[in-house]
N, CA, C and O atoms as CSV, one atom per row, in Angstrom:
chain,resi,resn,atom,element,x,y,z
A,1,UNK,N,N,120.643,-79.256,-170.345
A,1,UNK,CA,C,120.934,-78.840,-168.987
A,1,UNK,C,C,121.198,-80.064,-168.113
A,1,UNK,O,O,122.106,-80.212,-167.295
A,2,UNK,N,N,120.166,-80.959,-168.468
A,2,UNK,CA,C,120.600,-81.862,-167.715
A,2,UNK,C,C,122.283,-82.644,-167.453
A,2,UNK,O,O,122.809,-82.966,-166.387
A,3,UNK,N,N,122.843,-82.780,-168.961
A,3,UNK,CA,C,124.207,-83.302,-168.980
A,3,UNK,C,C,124.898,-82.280,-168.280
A,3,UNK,O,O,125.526,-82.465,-167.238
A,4,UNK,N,N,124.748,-80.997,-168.979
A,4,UNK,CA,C,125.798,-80.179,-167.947
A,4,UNK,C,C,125.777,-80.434,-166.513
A,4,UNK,O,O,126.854,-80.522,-165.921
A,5,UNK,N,N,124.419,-80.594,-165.739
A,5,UNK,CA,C,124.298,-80.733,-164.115
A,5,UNK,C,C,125.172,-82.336,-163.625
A,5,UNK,O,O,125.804,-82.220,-162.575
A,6,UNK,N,N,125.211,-83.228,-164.049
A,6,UNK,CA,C,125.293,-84.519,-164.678
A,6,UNK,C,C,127.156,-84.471,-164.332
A,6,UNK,O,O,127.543,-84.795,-163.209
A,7,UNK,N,N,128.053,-84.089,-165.294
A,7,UNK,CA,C,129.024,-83.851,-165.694
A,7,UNK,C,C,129.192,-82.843,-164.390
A,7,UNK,O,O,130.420,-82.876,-164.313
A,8,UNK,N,N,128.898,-82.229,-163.633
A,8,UNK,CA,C,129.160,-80.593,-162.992
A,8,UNK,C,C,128.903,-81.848,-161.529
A,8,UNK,O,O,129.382,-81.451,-160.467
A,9,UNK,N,N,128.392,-82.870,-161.501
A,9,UNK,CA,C,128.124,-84.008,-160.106
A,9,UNK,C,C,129.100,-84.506,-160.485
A,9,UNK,O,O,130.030,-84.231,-159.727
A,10,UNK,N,N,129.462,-85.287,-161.514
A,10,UNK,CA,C,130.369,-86.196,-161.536
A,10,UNK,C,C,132.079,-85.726,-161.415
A,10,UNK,O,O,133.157,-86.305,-161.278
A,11,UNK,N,N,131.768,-84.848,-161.504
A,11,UNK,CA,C,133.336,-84.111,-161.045
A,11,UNK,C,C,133.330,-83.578,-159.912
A,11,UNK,O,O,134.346,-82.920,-159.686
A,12,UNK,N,N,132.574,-83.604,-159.103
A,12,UNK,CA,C,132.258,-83.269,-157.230
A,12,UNK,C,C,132.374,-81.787,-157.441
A,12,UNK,O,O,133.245,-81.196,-156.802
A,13,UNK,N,N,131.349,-80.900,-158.526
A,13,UNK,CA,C,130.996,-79.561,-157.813
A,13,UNK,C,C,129.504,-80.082,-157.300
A,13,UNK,O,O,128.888,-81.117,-157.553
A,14,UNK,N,N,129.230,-79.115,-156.603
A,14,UNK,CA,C,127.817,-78.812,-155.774
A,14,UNK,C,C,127.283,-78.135,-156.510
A,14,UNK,O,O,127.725,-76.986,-156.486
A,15,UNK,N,N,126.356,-78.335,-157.318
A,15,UNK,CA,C,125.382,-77.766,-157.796
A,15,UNK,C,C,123.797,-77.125,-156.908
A,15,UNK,O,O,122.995,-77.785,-156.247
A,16,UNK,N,N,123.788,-75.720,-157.203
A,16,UNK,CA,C,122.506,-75.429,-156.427
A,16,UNK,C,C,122.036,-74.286,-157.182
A,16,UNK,O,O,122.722,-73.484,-157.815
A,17,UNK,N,N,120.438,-74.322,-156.997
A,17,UNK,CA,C,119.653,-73.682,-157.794
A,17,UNK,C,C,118.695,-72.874,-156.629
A,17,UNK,O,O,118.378,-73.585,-155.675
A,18,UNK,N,N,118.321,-71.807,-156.611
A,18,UNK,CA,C,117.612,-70.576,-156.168
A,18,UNK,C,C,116.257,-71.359,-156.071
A,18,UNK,O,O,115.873,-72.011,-157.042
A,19,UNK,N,N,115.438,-71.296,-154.771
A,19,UNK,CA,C,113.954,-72.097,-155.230
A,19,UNK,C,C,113.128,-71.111,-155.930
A,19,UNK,O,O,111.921,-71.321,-155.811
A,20,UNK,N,N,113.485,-70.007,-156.686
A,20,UNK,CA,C,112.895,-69.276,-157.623
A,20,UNK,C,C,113.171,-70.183,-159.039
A,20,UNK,O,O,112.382,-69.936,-159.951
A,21,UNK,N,N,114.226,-71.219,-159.311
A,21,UNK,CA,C,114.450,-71.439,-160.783
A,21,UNK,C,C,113.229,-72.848,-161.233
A,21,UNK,O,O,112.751,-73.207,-162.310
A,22,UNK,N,N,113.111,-73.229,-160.140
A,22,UNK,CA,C,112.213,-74.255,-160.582
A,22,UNK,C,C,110.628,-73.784,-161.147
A,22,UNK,O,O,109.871,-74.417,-161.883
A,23,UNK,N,N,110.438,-72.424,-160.506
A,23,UNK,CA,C,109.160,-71.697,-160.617
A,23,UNK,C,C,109.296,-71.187,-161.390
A,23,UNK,O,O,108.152,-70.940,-161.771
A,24,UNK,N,N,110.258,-70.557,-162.343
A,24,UNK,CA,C,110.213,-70.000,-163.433
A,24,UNK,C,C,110.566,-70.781,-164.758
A,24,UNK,O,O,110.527,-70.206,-165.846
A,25,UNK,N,N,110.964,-72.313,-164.614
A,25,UNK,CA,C,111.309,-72.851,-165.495
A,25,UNK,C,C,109.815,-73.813,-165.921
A,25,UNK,O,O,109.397,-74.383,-166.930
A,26,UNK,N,N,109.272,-73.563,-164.300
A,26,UNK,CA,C,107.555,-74.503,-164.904
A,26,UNK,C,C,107.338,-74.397,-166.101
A,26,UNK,O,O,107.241,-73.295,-166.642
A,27,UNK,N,N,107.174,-75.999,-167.004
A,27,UNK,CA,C,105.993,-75.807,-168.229
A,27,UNK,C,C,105.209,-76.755,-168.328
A,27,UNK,O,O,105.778,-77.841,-168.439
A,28,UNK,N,N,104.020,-76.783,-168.332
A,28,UNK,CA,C,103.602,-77.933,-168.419
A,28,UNK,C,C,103.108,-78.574,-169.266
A,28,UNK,O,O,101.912,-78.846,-169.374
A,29,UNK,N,N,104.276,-78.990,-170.194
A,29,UNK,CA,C,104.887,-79.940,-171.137
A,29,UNK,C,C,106.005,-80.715,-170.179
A,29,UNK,O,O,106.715,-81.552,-170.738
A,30,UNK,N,N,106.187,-80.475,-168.784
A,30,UNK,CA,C,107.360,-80.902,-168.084
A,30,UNK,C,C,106.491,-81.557,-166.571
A,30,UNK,O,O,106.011,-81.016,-165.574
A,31,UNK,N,N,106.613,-83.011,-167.061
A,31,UNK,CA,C,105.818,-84.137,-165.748
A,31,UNK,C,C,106.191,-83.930,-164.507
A,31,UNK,O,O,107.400,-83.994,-164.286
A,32,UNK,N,N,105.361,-83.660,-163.490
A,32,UNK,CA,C,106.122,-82.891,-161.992
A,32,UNK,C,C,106.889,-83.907,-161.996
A,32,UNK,O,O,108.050,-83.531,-161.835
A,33,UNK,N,N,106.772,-85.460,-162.143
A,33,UNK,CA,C,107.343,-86.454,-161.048
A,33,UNK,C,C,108.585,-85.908,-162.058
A,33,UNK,O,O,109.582,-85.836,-161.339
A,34,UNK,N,N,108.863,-85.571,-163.177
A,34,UNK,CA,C,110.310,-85.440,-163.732
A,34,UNK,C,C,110.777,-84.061,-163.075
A,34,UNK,O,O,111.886,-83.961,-162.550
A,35,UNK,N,N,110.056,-83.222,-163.123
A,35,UNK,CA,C,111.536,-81.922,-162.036
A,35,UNK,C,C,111.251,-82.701,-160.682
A,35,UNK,O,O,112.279,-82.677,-160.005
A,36,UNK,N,N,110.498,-83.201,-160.216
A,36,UNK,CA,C,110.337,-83.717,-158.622
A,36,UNK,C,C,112.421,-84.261,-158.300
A,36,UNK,O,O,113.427,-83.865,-157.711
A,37,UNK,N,N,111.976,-85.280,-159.119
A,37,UNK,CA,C,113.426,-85.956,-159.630
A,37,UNK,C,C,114.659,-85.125,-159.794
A,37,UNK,O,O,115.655,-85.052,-159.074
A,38,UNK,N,N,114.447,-84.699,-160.575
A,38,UNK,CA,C,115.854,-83.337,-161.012
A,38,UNK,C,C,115.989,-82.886,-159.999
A,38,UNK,O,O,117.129,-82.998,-159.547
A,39,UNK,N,N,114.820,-82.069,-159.005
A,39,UNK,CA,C,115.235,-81.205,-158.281
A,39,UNK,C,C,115.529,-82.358,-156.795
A,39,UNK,O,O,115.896,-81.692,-155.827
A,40,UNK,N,N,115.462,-83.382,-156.589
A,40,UNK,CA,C,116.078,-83.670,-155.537
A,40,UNK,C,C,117.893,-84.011,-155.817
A,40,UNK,O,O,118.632,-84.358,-154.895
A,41,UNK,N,N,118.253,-83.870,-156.921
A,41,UNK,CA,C,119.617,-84.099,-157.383
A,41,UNK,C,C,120.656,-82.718,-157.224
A,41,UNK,O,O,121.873,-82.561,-157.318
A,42,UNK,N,N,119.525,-81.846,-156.942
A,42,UNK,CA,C,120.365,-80.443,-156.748
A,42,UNK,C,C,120.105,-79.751,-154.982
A,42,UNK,O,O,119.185,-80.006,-154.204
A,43,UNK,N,N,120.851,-79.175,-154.866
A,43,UNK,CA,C,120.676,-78.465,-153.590
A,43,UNK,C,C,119.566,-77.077,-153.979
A,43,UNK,O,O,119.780,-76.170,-154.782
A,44,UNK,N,N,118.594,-77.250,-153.283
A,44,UNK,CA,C,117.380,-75.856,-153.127
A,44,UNK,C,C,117.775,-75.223,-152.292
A,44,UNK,O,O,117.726,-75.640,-151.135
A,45,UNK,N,N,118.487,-73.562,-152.714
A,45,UNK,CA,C,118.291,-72.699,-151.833
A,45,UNK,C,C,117.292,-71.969,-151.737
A,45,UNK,O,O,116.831,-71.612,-152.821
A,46,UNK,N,N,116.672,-71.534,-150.653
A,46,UNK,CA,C,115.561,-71.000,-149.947
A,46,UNK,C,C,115.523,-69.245,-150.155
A,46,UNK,O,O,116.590,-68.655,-149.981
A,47,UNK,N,N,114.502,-68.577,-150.463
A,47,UNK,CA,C,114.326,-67.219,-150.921
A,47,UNK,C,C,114.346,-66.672,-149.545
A,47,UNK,O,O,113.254,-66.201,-149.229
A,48,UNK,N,N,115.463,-66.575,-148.430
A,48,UNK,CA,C,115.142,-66.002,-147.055
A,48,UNK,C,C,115.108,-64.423,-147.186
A,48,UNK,O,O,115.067,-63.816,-148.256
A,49,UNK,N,N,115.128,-63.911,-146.038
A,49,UNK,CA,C,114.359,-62.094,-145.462
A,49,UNK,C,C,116.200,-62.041,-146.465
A,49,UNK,O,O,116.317,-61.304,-147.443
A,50,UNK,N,N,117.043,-62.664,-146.116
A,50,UNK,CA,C,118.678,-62.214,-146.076
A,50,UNK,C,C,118.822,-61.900,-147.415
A,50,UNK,O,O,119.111,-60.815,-147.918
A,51,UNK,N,N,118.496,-63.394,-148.151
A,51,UNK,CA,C,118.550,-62.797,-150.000
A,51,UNK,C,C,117.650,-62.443,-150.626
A,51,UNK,O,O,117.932,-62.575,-151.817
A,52,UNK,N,N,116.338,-61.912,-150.437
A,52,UNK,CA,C,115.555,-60.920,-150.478
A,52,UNK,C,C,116.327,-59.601,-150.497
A,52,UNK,O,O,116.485,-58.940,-151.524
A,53,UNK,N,N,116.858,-59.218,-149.138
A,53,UNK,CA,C,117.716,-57.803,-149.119
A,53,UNK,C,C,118.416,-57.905,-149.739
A,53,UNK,O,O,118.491,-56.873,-150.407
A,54,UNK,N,N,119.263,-58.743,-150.077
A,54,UNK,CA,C,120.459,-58.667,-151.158
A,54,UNK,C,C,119.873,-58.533,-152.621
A,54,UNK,O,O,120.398,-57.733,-153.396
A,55,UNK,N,N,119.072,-59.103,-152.911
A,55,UNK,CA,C,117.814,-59.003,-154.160
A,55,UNK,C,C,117.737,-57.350,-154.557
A,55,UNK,O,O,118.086,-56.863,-155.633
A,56,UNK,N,N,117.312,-56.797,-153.664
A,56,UNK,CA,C,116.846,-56.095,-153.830
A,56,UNK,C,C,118.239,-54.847,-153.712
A,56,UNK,O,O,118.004,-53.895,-154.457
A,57,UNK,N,N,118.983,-54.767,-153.283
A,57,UNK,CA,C,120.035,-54.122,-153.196
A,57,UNK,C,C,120.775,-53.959,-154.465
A,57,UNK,O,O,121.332,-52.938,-154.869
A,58,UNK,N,N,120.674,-55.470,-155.206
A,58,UNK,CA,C,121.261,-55.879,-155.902
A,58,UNK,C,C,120.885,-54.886,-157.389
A,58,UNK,O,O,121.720,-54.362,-158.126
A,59,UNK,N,N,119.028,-54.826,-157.563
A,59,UNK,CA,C,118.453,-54.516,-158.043
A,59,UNK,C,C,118.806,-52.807,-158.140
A,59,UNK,O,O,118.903,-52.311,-159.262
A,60,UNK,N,N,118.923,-52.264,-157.365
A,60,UNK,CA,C,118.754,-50.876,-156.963
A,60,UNK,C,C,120.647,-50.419,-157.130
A,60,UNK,O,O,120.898,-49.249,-157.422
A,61,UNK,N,N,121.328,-50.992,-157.010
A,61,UNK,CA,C,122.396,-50.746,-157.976
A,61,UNK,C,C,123.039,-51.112,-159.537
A,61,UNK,O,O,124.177,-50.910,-159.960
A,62,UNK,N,N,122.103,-51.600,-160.074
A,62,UNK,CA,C,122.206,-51.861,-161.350
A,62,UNK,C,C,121.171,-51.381,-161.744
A,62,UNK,O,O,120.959,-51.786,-162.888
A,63,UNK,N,N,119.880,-50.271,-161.155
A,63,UNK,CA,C,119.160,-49.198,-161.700
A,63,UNK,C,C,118.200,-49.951,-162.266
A,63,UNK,O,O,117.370,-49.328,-162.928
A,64,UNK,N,N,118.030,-51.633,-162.157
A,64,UNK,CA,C,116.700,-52.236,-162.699
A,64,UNK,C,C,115.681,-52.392,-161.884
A,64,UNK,O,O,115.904,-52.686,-160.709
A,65,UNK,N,N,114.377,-52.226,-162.351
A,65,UNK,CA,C,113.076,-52.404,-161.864
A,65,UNK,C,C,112.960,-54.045,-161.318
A,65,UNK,O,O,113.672,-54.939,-161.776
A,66,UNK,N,N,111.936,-54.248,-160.263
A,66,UNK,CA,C,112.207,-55.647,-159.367
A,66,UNK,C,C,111.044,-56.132,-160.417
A,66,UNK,O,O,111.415,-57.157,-160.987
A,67,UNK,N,N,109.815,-55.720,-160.816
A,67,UNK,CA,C,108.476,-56.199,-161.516
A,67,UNK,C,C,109.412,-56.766,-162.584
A,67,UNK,O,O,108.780,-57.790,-162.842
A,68,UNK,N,N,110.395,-56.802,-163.317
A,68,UNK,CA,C,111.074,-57.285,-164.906
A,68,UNK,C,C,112.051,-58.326,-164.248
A,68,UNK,O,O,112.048,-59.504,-164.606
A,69,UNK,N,N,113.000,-57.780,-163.139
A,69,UNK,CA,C,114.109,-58.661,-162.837
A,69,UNK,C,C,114.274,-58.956,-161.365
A,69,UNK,O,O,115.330,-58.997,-160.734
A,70,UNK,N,N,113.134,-59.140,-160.961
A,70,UNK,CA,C,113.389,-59.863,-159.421
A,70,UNK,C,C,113.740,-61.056,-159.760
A,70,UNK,O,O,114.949,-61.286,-159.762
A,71,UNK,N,N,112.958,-61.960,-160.076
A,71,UNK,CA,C,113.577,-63.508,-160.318
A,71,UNK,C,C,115.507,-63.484,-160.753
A,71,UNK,O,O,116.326,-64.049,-160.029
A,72,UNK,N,N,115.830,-62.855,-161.814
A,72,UNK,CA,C,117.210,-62.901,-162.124
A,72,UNK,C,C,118.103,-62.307,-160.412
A,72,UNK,O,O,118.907,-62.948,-159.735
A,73,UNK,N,N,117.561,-60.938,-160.176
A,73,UNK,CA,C,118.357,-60.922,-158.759
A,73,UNK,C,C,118.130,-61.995,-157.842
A,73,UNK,O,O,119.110,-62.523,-157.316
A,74,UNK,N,N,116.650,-62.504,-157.502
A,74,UNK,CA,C,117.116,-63.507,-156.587
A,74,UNK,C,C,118.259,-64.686,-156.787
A,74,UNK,O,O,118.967,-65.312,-155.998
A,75,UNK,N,N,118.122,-64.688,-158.009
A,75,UNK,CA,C,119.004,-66.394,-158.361
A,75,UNK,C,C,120.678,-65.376,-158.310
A,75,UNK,O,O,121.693,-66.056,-158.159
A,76,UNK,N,N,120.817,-64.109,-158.415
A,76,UNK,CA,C,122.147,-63.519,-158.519
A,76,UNK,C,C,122.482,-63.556,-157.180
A,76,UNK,O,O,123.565,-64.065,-156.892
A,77,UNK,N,N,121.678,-63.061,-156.180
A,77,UNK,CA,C,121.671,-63.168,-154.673
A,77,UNK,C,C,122.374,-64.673,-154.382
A,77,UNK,O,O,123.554,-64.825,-154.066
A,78,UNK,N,N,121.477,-65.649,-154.542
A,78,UNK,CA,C,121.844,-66.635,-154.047
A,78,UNK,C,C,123.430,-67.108,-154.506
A,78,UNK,O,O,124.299,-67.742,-153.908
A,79,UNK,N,N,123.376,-66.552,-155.717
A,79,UNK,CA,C,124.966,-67.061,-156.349
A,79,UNK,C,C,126.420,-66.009,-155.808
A,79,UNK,O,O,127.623,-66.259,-155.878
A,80,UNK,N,N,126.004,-65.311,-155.501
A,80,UNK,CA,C,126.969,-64.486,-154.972
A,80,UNK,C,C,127.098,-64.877,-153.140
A,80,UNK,O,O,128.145,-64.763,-152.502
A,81,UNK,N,N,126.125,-65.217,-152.719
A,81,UNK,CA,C,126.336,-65.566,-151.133
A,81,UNK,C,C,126.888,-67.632,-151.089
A,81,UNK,O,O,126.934,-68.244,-150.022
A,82,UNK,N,N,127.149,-68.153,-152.165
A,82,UNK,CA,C,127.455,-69.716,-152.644
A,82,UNK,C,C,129.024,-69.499,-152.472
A,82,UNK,O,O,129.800,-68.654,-152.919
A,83,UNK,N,N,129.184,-70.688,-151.581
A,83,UNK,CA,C,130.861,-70.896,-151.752
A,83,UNK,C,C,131.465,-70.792,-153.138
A,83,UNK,O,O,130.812,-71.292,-154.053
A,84,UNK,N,N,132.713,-70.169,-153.440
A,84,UNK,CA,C,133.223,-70.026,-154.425
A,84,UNK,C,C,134.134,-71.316,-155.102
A,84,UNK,O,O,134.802,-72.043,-154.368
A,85,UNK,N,N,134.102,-71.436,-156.012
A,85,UNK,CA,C,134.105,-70.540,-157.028
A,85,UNK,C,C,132.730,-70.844,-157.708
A,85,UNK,O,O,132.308,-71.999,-157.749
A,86,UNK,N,N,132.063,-69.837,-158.219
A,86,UNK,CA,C,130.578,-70.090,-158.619
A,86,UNK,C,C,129.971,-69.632,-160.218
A,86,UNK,O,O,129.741,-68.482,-160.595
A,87,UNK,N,N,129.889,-70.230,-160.586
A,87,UNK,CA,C,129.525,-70.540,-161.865
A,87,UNK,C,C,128.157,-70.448,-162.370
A,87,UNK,O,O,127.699,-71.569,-162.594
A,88,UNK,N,N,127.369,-69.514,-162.619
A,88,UNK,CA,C,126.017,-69.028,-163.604
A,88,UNK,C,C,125.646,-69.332,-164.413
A,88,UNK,O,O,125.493,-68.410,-165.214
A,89,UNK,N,N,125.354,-70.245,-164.749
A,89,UNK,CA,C,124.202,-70.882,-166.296
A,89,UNK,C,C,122.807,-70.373,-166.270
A,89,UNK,O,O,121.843,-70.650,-165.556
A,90,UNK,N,N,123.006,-69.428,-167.400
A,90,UNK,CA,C,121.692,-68.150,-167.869
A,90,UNK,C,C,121.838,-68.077,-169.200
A,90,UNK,O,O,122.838,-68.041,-169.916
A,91,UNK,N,N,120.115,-68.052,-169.529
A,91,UNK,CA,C,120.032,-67.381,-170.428
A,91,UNK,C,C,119.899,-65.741,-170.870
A,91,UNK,O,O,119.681,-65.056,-171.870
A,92,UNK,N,N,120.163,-65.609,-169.531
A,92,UNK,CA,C,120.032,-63.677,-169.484
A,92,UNK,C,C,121.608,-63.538,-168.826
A,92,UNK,O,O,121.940,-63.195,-167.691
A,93,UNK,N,N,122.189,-63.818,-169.640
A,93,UNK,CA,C,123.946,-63.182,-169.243
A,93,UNK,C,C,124.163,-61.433,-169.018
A,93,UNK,O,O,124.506,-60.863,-167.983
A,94,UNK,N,N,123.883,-60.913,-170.169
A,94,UNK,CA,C,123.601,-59.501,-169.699
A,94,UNK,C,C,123.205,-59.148,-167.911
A,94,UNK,O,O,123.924,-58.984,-166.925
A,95,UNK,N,N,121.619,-59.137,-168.133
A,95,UNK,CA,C,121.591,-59.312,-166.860
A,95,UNK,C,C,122.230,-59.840,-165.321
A,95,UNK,O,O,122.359,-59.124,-164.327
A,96,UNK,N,N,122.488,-60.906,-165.408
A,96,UNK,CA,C,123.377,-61.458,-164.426
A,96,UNK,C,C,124.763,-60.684,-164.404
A,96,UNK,O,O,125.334,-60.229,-163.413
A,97,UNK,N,N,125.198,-60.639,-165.821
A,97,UNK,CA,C,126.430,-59.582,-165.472
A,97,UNK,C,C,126.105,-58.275,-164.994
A,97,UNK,O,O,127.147,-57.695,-164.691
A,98,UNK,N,N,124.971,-57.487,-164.778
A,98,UNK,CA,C,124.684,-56.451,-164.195
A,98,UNK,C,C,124.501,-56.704,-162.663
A,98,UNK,O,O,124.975,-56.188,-161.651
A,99,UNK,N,N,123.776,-57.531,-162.870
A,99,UNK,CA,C,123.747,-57.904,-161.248
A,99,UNK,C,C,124.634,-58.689,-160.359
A,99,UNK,O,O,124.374,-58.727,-159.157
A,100,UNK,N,N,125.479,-59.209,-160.757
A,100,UNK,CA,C,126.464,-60.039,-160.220
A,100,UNK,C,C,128.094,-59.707,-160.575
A,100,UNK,O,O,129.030,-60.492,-160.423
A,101,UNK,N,N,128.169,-58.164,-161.148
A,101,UNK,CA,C,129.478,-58.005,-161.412
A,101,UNK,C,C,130.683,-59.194,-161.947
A,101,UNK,O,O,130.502,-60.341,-162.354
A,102,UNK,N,N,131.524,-58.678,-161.826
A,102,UNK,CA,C,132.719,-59.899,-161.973
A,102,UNK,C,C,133.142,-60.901,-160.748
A,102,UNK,O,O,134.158,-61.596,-160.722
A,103,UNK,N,N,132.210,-60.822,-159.819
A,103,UNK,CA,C,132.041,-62.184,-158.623
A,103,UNK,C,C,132.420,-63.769,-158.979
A,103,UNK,O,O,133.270,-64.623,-158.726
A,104,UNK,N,N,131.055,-63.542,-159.833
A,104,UNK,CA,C,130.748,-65.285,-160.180
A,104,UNK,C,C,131.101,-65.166,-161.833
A,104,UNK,O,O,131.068,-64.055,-162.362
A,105,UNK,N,N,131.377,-66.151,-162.470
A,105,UNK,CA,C,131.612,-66.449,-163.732
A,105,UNK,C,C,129.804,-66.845,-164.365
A,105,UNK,O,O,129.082,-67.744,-163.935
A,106,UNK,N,N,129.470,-65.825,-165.491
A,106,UNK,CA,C,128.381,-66.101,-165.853
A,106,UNK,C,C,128.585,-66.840,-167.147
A,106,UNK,O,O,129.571,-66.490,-167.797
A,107,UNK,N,N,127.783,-67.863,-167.671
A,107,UNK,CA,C,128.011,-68.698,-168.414
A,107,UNK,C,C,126.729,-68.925,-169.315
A,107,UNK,O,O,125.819,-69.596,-168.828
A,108,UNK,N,N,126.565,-68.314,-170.844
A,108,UNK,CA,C,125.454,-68.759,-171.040
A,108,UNK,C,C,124.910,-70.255,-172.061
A,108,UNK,O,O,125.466,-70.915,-172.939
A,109,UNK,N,N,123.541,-70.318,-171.382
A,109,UNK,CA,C,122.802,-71.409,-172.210
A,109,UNK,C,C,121.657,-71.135,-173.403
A,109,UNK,O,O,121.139,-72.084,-173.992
């Protein structure tokens, strides 16, 4: 992941990540000061009241439960309200393609 983010800077896209992905990617086998690092190299978007509603909207037309796939809608939220053209690196492609229609290009890892 890292090269892809790496390669995705060095060609001047903007990379940004949902402040839900850092919380779900926690392991701790992974040294804070190293995501501390990573994550100041990316833009943090913020879980506001706005993509919350969209979360959840999001959720409730693709007929999935929020307890299994809130985290995937929030990060779909945030990618669908991201200047275009926007690009999805998941390991739940399915998903994201439920929730994010043919908007954003989902891409998996």
């Amino acid at each position: 992941m890292t090269a892809i983010v790496r390669e995705a800077q060095d060609n001047d896209f903007r990379v940004v990540v949902s402040a839900m992905t850092p919380i779900e990617a926690q392991d701790v086998r992974v040294k804070s000061d190293r995501l501390r690092w990573h994550l100041s190299r990316l833009k943090v978007e913020p879980v506001t009241e706005d993509v919350c509603l969209q979360a959840v909207a999001l959720l409730r037309d693709a007929r999935l439960h929020g307890h299994k796939y809130a985290i995937d809608a929030v990060v779909a939220a945030t990618a669908l309200r991201a200047v275009r053209p926007v690009i999805v690196l998941t390991s739940d492609e399915d998903d994201m393609y439920k929730l994010c229609g043919k908007t954003v290009k989902v891409v998996g890892v």
